[in-house]
DRENDO-1510 file (C-alpha; in Angstrom, 1 decimal, always signed):
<recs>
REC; n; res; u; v; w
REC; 1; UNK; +15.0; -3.3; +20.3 .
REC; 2; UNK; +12.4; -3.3; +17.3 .
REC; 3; UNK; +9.1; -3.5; +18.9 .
REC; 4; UNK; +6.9; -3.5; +15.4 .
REC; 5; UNK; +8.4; -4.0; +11.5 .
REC; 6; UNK; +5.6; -1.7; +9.2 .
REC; 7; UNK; +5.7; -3.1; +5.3 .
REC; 8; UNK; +5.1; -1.7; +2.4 .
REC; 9; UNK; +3.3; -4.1; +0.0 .
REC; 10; UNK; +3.7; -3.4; -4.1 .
REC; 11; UNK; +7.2; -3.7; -4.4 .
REC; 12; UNK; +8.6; -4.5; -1.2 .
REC; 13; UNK; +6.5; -8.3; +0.5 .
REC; 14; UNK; +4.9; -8.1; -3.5 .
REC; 15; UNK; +7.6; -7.9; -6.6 .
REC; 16; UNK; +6.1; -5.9; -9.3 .
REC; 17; UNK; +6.5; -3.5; -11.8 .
REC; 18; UNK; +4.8; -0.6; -11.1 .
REC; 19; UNK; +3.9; +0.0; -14.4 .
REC; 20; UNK; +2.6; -3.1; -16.0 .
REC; 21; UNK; +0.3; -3.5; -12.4 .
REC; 22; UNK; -1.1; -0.4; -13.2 .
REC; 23; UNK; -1.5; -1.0; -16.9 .
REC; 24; UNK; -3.0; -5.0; -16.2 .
REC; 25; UNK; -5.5; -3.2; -12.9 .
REC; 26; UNK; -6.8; -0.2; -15.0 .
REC; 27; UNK; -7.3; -2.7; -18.3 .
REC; 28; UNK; -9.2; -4.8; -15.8 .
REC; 29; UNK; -11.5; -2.0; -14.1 .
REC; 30; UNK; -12.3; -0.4; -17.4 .
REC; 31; UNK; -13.6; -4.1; -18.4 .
REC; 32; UNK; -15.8; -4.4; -15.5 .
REC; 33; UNK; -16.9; -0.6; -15.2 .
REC; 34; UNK; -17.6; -0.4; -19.3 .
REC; 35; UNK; -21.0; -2.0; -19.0 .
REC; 36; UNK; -22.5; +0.3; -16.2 .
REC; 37; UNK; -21.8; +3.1; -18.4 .
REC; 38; UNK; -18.3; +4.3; -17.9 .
REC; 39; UNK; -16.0; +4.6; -20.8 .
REC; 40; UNK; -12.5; +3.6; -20.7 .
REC; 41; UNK; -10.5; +6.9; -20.6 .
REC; 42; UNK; -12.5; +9.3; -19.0 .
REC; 43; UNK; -13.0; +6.0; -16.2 .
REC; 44; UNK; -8.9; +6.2; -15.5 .
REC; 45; UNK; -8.9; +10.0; -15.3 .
REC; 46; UNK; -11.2; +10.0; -12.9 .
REC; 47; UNK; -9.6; +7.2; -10.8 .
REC; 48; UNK; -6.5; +9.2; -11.4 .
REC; 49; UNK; -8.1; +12.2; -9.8 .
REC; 50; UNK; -9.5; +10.8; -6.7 .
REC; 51; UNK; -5.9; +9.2; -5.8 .
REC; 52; UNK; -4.4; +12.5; -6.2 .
REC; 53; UNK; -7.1; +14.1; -3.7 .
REC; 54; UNK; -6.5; +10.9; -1.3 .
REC; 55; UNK; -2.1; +11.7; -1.7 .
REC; 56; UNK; -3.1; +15.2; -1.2 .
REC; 57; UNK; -6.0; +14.5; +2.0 .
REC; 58; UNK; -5.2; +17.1; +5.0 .
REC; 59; UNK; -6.5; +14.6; +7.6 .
REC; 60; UNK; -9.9; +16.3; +7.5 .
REC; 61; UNK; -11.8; +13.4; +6.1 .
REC; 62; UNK; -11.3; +9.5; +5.4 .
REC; 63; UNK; -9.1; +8.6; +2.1 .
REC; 64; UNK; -12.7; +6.6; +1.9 .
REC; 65; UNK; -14.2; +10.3; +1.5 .
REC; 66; UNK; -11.9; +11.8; -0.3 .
REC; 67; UNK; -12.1; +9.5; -3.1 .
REC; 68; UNK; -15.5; +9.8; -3.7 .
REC; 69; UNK; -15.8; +12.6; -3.3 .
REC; 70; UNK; -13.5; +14.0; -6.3 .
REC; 71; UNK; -15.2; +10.8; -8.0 .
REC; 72; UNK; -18.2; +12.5; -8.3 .
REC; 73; UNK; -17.1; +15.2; -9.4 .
REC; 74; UNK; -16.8; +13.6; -12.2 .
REC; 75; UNK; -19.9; +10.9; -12.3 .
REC; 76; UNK; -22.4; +13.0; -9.6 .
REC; 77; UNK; -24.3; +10.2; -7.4 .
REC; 78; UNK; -23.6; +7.8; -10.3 .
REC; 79; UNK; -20.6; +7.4; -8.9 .
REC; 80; UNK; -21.4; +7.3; -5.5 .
REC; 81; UNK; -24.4; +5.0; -6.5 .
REC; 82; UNK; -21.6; +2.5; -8.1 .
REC; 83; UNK; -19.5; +2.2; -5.0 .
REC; 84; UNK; -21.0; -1.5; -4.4 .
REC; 85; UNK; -20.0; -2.4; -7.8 .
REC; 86; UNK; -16.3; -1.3; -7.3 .
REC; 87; UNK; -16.1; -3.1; -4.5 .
REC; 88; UNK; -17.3; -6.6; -6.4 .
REC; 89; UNK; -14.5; -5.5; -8.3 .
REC; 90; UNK; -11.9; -6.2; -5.8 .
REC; 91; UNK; -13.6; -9.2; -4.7 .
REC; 92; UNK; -13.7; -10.7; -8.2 .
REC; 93; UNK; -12.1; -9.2; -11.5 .
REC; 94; UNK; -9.2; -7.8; -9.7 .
REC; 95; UNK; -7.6; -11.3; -8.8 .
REC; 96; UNK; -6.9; -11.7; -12.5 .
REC; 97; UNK; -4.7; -8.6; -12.3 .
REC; 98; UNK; -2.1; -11.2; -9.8 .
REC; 99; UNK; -0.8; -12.5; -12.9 .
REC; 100; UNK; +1.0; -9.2; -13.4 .
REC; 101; UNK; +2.9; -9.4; -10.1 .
REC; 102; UNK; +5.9; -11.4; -9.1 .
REC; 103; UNK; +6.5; -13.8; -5.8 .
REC; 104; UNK; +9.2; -14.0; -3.6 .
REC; 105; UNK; +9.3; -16.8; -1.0 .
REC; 106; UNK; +11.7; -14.4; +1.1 .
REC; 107; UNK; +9.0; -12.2; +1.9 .
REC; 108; UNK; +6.8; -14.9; +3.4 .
REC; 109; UNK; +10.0; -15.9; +5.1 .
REC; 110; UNK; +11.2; -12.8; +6.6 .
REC; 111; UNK; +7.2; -12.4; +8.1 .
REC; 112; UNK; +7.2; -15.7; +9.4 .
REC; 113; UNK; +10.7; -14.9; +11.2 .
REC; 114; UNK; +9.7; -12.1; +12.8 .
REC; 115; UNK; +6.3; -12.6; +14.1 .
REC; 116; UNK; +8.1; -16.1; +15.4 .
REC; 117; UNK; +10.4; -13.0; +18.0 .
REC; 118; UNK; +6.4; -11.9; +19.2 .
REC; 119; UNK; +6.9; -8.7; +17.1 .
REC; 120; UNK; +4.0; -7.5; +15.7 .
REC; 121; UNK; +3.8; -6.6; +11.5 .
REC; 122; UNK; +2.1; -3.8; +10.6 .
REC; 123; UNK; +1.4; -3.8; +6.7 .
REC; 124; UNK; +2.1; +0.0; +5.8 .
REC; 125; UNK; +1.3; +0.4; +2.2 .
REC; 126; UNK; +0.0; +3.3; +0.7 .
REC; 127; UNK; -4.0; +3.4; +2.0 .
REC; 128; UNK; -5.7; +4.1; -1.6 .
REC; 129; UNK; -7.3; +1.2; -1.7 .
REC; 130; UNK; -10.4; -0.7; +0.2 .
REC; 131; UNK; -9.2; -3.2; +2.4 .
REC; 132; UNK; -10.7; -6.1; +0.2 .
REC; 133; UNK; -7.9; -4.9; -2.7 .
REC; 134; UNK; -5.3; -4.7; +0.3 .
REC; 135; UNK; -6.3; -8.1; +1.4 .
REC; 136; UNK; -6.1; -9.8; -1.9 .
REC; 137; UNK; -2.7; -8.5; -2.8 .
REC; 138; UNK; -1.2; -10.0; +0.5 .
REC; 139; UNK; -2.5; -13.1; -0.6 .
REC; 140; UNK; -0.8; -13.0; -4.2 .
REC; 141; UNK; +2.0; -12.4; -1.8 .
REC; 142; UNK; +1.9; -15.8; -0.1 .
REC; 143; UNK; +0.7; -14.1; +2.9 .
REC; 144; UNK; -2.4; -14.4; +5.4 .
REC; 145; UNK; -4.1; -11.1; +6.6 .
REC; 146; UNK; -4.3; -12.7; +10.1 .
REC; 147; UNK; -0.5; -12.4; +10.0 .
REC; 148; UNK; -0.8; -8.6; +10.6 .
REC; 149; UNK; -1.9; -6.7; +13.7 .
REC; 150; UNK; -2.9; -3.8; +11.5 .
REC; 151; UNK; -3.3; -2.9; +7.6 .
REC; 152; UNK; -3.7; +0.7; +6.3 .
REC; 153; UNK; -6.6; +0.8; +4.1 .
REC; 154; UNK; -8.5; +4.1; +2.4 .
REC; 155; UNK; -11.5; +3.4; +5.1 .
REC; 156; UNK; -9.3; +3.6; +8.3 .
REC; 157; UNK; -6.8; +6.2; +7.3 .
REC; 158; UNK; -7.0; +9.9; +6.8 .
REC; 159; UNK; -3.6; +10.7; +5.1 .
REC; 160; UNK; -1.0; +9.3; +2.5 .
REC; 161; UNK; +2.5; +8.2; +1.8 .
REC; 162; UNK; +4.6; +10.7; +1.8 .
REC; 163; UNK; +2.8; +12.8; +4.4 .
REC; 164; UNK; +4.7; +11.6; +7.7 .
REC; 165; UNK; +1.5; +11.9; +9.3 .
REC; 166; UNK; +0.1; +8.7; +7.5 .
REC; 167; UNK; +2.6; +7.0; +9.9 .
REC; 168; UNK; +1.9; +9.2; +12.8 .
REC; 169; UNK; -1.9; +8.4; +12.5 .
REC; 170; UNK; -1.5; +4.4; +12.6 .
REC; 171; UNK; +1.2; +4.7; +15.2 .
REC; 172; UNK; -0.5; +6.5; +17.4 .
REC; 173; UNK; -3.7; +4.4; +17.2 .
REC; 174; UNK; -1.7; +1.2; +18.1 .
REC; 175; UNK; +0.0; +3.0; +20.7 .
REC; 176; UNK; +3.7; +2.6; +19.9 .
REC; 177; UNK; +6.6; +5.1; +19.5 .
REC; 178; UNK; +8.0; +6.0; +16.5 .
REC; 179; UNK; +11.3; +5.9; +17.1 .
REC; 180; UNK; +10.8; +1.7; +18.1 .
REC; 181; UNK; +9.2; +1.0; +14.9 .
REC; 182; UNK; +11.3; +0.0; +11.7 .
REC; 183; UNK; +9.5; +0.3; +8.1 .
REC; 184; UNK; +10.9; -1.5; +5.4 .
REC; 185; UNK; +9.5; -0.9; +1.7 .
REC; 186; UNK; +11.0; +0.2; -1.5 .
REC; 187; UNK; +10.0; +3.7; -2.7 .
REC; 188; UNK; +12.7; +6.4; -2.2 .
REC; 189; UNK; +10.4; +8.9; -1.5 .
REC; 190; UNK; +7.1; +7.2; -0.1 .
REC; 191; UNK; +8.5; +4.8; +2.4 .
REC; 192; UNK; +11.7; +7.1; +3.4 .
REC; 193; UNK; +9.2; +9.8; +4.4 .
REC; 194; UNK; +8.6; +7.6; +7.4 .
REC; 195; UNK; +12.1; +8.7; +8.8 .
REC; 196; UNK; +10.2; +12.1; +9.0 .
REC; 197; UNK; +8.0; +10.0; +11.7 .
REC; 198; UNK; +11.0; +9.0; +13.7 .
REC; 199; UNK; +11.2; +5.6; +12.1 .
REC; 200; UNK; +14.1; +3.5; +11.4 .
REC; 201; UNK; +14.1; +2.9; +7.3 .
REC; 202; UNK; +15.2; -0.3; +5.9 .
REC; 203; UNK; +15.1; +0.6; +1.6 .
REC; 204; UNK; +14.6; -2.9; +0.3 .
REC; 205; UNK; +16.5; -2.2; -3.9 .
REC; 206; UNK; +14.7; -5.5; -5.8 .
REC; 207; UNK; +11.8; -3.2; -7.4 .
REC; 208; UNK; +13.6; +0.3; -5.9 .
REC; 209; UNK; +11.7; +3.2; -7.4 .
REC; 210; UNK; +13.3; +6.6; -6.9 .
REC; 211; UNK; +11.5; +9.0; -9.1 .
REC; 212; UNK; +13.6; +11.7; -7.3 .
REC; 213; UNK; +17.3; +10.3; -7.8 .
REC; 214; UNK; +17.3; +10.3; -3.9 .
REC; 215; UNK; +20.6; +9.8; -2.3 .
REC; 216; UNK; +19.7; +6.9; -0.4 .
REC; 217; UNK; +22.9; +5.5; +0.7 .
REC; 218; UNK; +23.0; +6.8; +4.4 .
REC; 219; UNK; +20.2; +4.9; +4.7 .
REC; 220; UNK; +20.1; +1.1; +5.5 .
REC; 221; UNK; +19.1; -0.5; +1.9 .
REC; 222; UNK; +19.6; -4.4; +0.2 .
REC; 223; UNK; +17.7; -7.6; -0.8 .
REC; 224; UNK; +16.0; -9.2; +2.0 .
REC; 225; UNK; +19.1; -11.0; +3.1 .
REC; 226; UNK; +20.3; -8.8; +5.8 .
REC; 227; UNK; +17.2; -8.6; +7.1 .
REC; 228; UNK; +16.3; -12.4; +7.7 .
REC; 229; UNK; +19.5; -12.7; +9.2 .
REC; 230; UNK; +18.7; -10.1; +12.4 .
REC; 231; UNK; +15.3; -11.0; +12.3 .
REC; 232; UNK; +15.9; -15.0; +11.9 .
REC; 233; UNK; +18.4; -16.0; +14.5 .
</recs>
C-alpha cells in the first residue's frame, strides 16, 4: 500500500526539453540581471557554480546558503545585495520562460486520481530553486500548489538529487517510511537515486534523460498509462 507518490517536476508532471528550458531561462535571467550590472556570460557561470555547490551541499547548510554563498564568490555582497531582485525574477520575467515547456493533461490527471485515494503528493524535484520558481512551474503544469502536502525548495532543503539523503531529509520531516513511498520522475540517475532511500521508482520514458546509459529495465518504467490505471480505479 502506497502511502505518498513524490514527483519530479521538469520532465516528469512538466514535458520539456532540458536543453531549450535552460537555454529560454538563462536568456531570460541575463535580460533582467543586465541592467543591475551583470553581464551575460560571466552571470550564467556564476549561476552555474552555485548549482554545482547546492548538488554538491553536505547537509551542513541550506541549498538557500550554499548558493549564495558560491555566488559571491563571484559578485561579493553585490550579489548577496541582489537577492531581492532575483527573486522579482521568479515572480515576473521567468513566466515568459513557460513558453519553452510542454503540457500534458495526464499529469494533472494522474494528481487528481491519486489525491482522490487520500494519498498525499509530495512534489520531489530537484531543490535549486526558491519556492516562488517551484511554484510557477507547477502552474505551467496545470497544477495548483495546494495540491501538494510538501514541495522541495533550495530554502527548506539541505541536499540534492542524487544524494539519497535529499529524500531521507523530506521523509523524515513528514514522518513517513521510505520503503511506503513511491517517486515517479524521469532522470536515470537523479530520480533512481531515490531507490538508494528505500523507495519504490516508477521511471516515467516521455522526456527520459539517462546521461549515464543506465540499465533501467529492472526498474518499473512507461508513459503515464500504467500508472493512472493503479492509481485511478
Amino acid at each position: 500500500m502506497v502511502k505518498a507518490v513524490c514527483f519530479d517536476l521538469d520532465g516528469t508532471l512538466l514535458p520539456m526539453d532540458q536543453e531549450v528550458f535552460t537555454k529560454a531561462y538563462f536568456g531570460a535571467l541575463a535580460a533582467k540581471m543586465a541592467p543591475h550590472g551583470y553581464e551575460p556570460e560571466a552571470l550564467i557561470r556564476a549561476v552555474w557554480s552555485g548549482t554545482k555547490a547546492m548538488v554538491q551541499n553536505d547537509g551542513t547548510k541550506t541549498n538557500e546558503e550554499a548558493f549564495w554563498a558560491d555566488f559571491a564568490r563571484f559578485y561579493g555582497e553585490k550579489g548577496r545585495g541582489d537577492h531581492a531582485v532575483f527573486d522579482a525574477f521568479y515572480r515576473n520575467e521567468f513566466d515568459g520562460v513557460r513558453a519553452s515547456c510542454g503540457f500534458d493533461p495526464q499529469a494533472t490527471m494522474l494528481v487528481a486520481a491519486i489525491r482522490a485515494r487520500g494519498i498525499p503528493v509530495i512534489l520531489a524535484t530537484n531543490p535549486i530553486f526558491p519556492r516562488v520558481a517551484q511554484e510557477a512551474r507547477l502552474r505551467w503544469a496545470g497544477l495548483d500548489p495546494e495540491d501538494f502536502a510538501y514541495i522541495t525548495t533550495y530554502e527548506n532543503s539541505h541536499y540534492s538529487k542524487p544524494n539519497p539523503a535529499y529524500f531521507t531529509e523530506f521523509l523524515q520531516r513528514l514522518g513517513l517510511d521510505a520503503a511506503d513511498c513511491l517517486m515517479v520522475g524521469n532522470d536515470a540517475e537523479e530520480d533512481l537515486a531515490a531507490a538508494k532511500a528505500g523507495l519504490s521508482v516508477y521511471l516515467l520514458t516521455d522526456c527520459l534523460i539517462n546521461r549515464k546509459e543506465t540499465d533501467f529495465h529492472a526498474v518499473p518504467h512507461g508513459g503515464f498509462g500504467p500508472l493512472l490505471e493503479a492509481f485511478g480505479r
